[in-house]
C-alpha positions in Angstrom: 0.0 0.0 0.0 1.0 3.9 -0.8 0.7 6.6 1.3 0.7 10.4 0.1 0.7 13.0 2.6 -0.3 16.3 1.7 0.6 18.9 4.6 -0.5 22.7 5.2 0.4 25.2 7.5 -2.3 27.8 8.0 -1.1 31.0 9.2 -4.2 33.4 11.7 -4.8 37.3 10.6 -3.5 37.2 7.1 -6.1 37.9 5.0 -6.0 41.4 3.8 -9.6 41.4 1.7 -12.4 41.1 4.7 -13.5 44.5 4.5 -14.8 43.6 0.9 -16.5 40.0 1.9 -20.1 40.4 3.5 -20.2 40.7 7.2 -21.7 37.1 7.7 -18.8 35.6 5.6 -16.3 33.8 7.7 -12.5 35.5 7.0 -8.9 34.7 8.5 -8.9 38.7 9.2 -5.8 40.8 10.2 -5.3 40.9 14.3 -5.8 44.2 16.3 -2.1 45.0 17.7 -2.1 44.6 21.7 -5.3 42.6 21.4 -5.4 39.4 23.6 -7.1 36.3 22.1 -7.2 33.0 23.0 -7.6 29.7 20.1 -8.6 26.7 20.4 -8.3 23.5 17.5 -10.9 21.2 16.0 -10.2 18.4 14.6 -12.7 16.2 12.6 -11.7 12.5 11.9 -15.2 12.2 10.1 -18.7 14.5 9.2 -19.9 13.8 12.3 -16.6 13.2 14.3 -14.8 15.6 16.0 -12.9 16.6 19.0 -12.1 20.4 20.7 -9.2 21.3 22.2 -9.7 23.7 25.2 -8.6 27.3 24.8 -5.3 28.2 24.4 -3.9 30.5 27.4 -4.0 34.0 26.4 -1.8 35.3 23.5 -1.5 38.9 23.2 -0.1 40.3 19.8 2.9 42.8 19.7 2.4 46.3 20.0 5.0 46.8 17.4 5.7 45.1 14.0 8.9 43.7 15.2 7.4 41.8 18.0 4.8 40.3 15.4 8.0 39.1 13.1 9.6 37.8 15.7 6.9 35.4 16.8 6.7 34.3 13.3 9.9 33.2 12.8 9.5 31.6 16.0 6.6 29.6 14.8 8.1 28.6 11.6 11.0 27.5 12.9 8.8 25.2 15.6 7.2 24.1 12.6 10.0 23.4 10.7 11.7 21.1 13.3 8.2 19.2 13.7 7.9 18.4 10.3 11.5 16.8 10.2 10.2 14.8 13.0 7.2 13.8 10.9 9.4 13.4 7.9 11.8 11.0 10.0 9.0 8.9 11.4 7.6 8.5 7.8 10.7 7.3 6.3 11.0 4.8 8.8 7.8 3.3 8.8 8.3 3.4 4.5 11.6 1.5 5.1 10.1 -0.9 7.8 7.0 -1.8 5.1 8.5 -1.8 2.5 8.4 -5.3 1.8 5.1 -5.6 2.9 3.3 -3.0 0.5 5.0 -5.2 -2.7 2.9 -8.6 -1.2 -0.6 -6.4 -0.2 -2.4 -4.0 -1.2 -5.8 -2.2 -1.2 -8.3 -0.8 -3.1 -8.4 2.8 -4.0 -11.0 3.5 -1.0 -9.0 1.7 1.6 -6.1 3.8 0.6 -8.2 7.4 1.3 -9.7 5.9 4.7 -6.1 4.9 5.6 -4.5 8.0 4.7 -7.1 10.0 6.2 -6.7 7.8 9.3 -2.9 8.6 9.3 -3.2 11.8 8.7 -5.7 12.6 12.0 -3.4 10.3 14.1 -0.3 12.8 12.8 -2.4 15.9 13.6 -3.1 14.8 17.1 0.9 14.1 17.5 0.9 18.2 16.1 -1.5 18.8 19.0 0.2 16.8 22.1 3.8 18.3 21.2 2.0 22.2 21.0 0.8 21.6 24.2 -3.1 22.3 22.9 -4.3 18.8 23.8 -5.0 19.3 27.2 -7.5 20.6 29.5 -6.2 24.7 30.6 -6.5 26.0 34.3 -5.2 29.2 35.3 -2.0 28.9 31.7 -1.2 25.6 33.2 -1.5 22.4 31.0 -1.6 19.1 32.9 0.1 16.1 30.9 -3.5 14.5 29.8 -4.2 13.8 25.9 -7.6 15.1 24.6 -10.0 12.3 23.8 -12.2 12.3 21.0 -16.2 12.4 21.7 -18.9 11.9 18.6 -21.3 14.5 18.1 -24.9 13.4 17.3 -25.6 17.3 16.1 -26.5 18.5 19.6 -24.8 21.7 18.8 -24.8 25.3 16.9 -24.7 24.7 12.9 -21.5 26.3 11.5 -19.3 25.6 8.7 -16.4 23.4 9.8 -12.8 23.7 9.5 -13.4 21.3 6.8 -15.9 23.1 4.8 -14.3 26.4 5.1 -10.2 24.7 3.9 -12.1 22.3 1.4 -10.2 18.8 2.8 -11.9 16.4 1.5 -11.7 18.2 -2.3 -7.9 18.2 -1.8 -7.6 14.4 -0.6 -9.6 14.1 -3.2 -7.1 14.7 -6.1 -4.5 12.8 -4.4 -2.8 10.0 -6.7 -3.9 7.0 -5.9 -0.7 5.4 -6.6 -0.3 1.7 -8.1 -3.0 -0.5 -7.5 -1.5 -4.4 -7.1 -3.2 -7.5 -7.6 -1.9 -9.3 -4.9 -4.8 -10.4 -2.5 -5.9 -8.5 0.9 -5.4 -11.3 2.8 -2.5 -13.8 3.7 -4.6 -16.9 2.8 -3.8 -20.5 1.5 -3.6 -20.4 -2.3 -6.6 -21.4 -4.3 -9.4 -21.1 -1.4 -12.3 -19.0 -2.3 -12.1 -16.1 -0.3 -15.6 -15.2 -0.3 -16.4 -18.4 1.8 -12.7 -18.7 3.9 -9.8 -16.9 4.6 -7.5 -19.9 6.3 -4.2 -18.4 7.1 -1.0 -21.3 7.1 0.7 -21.3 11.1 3.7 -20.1 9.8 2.2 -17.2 8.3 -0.1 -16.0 11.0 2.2 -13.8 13.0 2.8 -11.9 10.0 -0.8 -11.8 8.8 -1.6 -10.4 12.2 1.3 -8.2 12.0 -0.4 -6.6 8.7 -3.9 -6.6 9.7 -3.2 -4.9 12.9 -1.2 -1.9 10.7 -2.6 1.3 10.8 -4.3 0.8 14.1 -5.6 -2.5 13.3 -7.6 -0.6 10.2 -7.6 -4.2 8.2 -9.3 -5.7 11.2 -11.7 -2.8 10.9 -12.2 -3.7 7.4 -12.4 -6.8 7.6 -15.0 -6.4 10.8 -16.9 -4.5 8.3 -17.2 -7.5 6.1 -18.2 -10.2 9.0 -20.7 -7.8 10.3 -23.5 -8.5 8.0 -22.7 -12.3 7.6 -26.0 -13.6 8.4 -28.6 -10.8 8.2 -30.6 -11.8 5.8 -31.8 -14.5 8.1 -34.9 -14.9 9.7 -35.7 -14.5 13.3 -40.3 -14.5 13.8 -40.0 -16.5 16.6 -37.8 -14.3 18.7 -40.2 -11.3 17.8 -43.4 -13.1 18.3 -45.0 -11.1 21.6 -44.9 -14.2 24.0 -40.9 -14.3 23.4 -39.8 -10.3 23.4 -39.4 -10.4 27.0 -37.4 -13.4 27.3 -34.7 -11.7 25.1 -32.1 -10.1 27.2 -31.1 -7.6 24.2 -33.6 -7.2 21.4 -30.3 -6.6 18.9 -29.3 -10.6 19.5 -31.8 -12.8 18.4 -31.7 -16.8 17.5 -32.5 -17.4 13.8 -35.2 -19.7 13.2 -33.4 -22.3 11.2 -31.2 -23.2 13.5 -32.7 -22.3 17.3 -33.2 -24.5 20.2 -36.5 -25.9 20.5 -37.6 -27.3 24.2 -39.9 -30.8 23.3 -41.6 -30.5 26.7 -43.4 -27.4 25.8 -46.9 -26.4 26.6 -49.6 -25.7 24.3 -49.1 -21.3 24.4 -47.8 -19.8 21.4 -43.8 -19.5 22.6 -43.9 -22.4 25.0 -40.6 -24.0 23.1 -38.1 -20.4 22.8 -35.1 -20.1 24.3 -32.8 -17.8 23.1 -30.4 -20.6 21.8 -29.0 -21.6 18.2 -27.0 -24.6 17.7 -23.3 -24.1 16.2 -21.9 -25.9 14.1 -18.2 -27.0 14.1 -15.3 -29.5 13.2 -17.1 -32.5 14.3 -20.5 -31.8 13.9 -23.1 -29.0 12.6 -24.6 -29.1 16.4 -21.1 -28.5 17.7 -22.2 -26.3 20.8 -25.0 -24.4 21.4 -25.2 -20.4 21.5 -27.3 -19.2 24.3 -27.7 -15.9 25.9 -27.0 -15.4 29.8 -30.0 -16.5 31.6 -32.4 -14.2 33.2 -35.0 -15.0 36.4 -37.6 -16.4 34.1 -35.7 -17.9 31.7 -33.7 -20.2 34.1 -36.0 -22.8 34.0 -36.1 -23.3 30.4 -32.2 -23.1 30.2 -31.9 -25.7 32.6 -34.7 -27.8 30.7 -32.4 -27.3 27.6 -30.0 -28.7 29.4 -31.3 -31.7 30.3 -33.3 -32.2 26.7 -30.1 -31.8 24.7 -27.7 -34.5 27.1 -24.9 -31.3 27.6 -22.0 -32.5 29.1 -21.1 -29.0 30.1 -21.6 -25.4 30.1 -19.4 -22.5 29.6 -19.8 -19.3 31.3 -18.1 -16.2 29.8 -19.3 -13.3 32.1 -19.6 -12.7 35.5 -23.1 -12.3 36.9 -22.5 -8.6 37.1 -19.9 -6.3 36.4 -19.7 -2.5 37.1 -23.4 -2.8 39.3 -25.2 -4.1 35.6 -26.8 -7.7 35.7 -25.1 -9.5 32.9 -26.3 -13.1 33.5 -28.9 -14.3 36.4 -27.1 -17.3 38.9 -28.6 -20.4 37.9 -27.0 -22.6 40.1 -26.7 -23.3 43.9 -24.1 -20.7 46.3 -22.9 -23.6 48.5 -21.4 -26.8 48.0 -24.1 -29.9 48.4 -26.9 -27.5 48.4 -29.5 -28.0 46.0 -31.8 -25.9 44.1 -35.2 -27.1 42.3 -35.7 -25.2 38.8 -38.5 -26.1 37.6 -38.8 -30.0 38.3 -34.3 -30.0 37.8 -33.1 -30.7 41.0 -29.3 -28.9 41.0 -27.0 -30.2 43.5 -23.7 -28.4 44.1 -21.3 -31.2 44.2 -18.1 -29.5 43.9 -16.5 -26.0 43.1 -12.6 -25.1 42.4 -11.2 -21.7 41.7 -8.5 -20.2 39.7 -7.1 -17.2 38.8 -8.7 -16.9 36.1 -12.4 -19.0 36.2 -14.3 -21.5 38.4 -15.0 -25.0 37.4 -18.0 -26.4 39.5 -19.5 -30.3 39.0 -23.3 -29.9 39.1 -25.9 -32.6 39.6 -29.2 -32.8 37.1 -32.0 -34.8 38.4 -35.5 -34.9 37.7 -37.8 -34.4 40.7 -40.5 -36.5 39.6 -39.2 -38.9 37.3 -37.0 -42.1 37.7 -34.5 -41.5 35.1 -31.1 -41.5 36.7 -29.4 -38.8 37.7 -26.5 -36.8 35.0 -23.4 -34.9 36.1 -22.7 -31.6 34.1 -19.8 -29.8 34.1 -19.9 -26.0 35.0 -16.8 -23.7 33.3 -17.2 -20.1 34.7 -14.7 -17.5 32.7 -14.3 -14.7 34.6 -11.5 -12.7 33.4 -13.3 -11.4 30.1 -14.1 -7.4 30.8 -17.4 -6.4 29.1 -16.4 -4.1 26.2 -13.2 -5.5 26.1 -10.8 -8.6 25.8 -8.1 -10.2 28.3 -4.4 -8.7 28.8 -3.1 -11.8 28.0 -4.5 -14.9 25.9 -2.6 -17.5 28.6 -5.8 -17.2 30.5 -8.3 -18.7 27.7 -5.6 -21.0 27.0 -5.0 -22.6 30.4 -9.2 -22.5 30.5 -9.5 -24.2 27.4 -7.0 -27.0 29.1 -9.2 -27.3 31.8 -12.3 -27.8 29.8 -10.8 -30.4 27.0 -9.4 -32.4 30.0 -12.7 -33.1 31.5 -14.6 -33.1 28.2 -12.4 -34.8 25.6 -13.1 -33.9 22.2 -15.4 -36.8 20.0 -17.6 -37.0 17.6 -20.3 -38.3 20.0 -20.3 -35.5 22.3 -23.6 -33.9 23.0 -23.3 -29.8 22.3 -21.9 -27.9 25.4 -23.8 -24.9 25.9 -21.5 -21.5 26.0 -23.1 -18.4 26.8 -22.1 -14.7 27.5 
């Protein structure tokens, strides 16, 4: 991939020709002499994106002409130095991917989104090492980076600073620079890529490597493709009246091709949802099941999919709540040999170990009134996944995935597991 940057310095007060614009016309006018004025930067990473510097501490302008050119020269030269700084870093991230832009490449869009992308992360460095990033008290400037907030138009209409320097127009008749045919993706030669991206081991650090360039901007991309995988699916029965409330979020939803249906259900429209799909995987196309953390009245019908669908475990991925939000209800006992009655599932606490990183706990199923034999399940409680975010360090899922494959050994005539978030 090729970059061109395109850099500008705009000077304040040096626009002679005001006096002849309209009064409601916005104009870089001259400054009054001994006039003190304060500035403060906006800087728009998209239409609606954008992010304010506070105000500058107060600048006063020279009395005298001499004062005025010396402050300019001052600024150029602060200019000039940070733009050999820029240059540097530029030729040193050229040099270091090199070799990767001759094996990848992107289209023409990815290349303005990427420079445009480069481009705001550069003027934010501008900002930091001005000393205009930071919240003002009193001319002080604590060491604390601005962070950028989106706008949803809750503010006065004006013309940006994008409008008024005509941005976008100018990135606009960048070259584009040669377009290769090599493929986005470090994938195994021949697969169809609009089904399967397998990437060989010994070329997945370096796939990673490139996809996380740019601020991971191919996984972006690529995000952008997965995201509507699927949507053209349908989903009545989560929708259907009886079944809204037993969806935690109305925005995850179990298609109906492939959902969970409870046998024992009752004769009421929605007796047989649970927010559930099976998964399929290596093995088979019921792999595991997908289900949603339960809530109080969906407990019982999780624990009766349990029992219908033989699971030999469950796999917990959240805690039960996390910064004071309920993210999954506790369906199971506190204390060891206790028992609670779901329905007519007896759950009996039979044993519960922790480790840094999760629980494992071996549960009890029996059916209250019925003479089948009782079934151990196997409880695997995660607890190291933040909401809105992922682990520090992947040793964690690694060691839990240990833990789970030594107690459930991987075979073909497993019943799913159900894993749940």
């Amino acid at each position: 991939m090729q970059f061109v940057s395109n850099q500008e310095l705009t000077a304040v007060g040096i626009d002679q020709t005001c006096e002849d614009l309209p009064s409601d016309t916005v104009c870089n006018g001259p400054l009054k002499a001994g006039t003190n004025y304060k500035f403060k930067l906006r800087l728009f990473t998209a239409t609606n994106l954008f992010s304010d510097t506070d105000f500058s501490e107060v600048i006063t302008t020279e009395v005298a002409a001499r004062g005025a050119i010396l402050k300019i020269a001052v600024l150029a030269l602060a200019v000039a130095v940070l733009l050999g700084i820029l240059g540097v870093l530029f030729t040193s991230y050229w040099n270091r991917s090199k070799k990767a832009r001759a094996a990848y490449a992107s289209s023409k869009e990815s290349q303005w989104a990427a420079l445009k992308m480069i481009m705001a992360e550069r003027a934010a460095d501008c900002l930091a090492k001005l000393g205009l990033d930071g919240t003002m008290h009193n001319g002080e400037i604590p060491n604390q980076q601005a962070h950028l907030q989106p706008s949803f138009g809750h503010h006065r209409r004006c013309r940006s600073l994008r409008e008024r320097t005509g941005v976008d127009h100018r990135l606009e008749r960048l070259p584009s620079g040669p377009i290769h045919k090599t493929p986005l993706y470090t994938v195994i030669t021949g697969v169809n890529t609009n089904k399967s991206r397998p990437v060989k081991i010994a070329d997945f650090a370096e796939h990673v490597r490139m996809m996380a360039a740019d601020s991971d901007f191919r996984f972006s991309e690529e995000y952008e493709i997965l995201r509507n995988v699927g949507c053209g699916q349908s989903y009545t029965a989560a929708e259907l009246p009886a079944n809204k409330p037993k969806n935690r979020f109305t925005n995850i939803l179990p298609y109906d091709h492939s959902r969970v249906r409870l046998m024992q259900a009752g004769d009421h429209e929605g007796d047989d949802y649970v927010n559930a799909n099976f998964m399929p995987g290596y093995s088979s196309r019921r792999e595991f099941i997908a289900a949603q953390g339960p809530l109080p009245t969906t407990r019982d019908a999780f624990w009766q999919m349990a029992w219908e669908q033989c699971c030999p475990a469950i796999i917990a991925l959240t805690k039960c709540v996390e910064k004071g939000r309920d993210k999954c209800h506790q369906y199971w006992p506190d204390a060891e040999h206790s028992s609670v009655v779901y329905s007519d599932i007896e759950v009996t606490l039979l044993s519960e170990t922790p480790f840094e990183d999760c629980t494992i706990r071996e549960l009890r199923l029996k059916k209250v009134h019925d003479s089948s034999p009782p079934r151990i399940i196997w409880h695997f409680h995660y607890m190291a996944w933040p909401d809105f975010g992922v682990p520090d360090h992947p040793q964690g899922i690694i060691r839990f995935a240990l833990m789970f494959r030594s107690r459930i050994p991987h075979s073909a005539m497993n019943k799913p597991t159900i894993v749940h978030c």
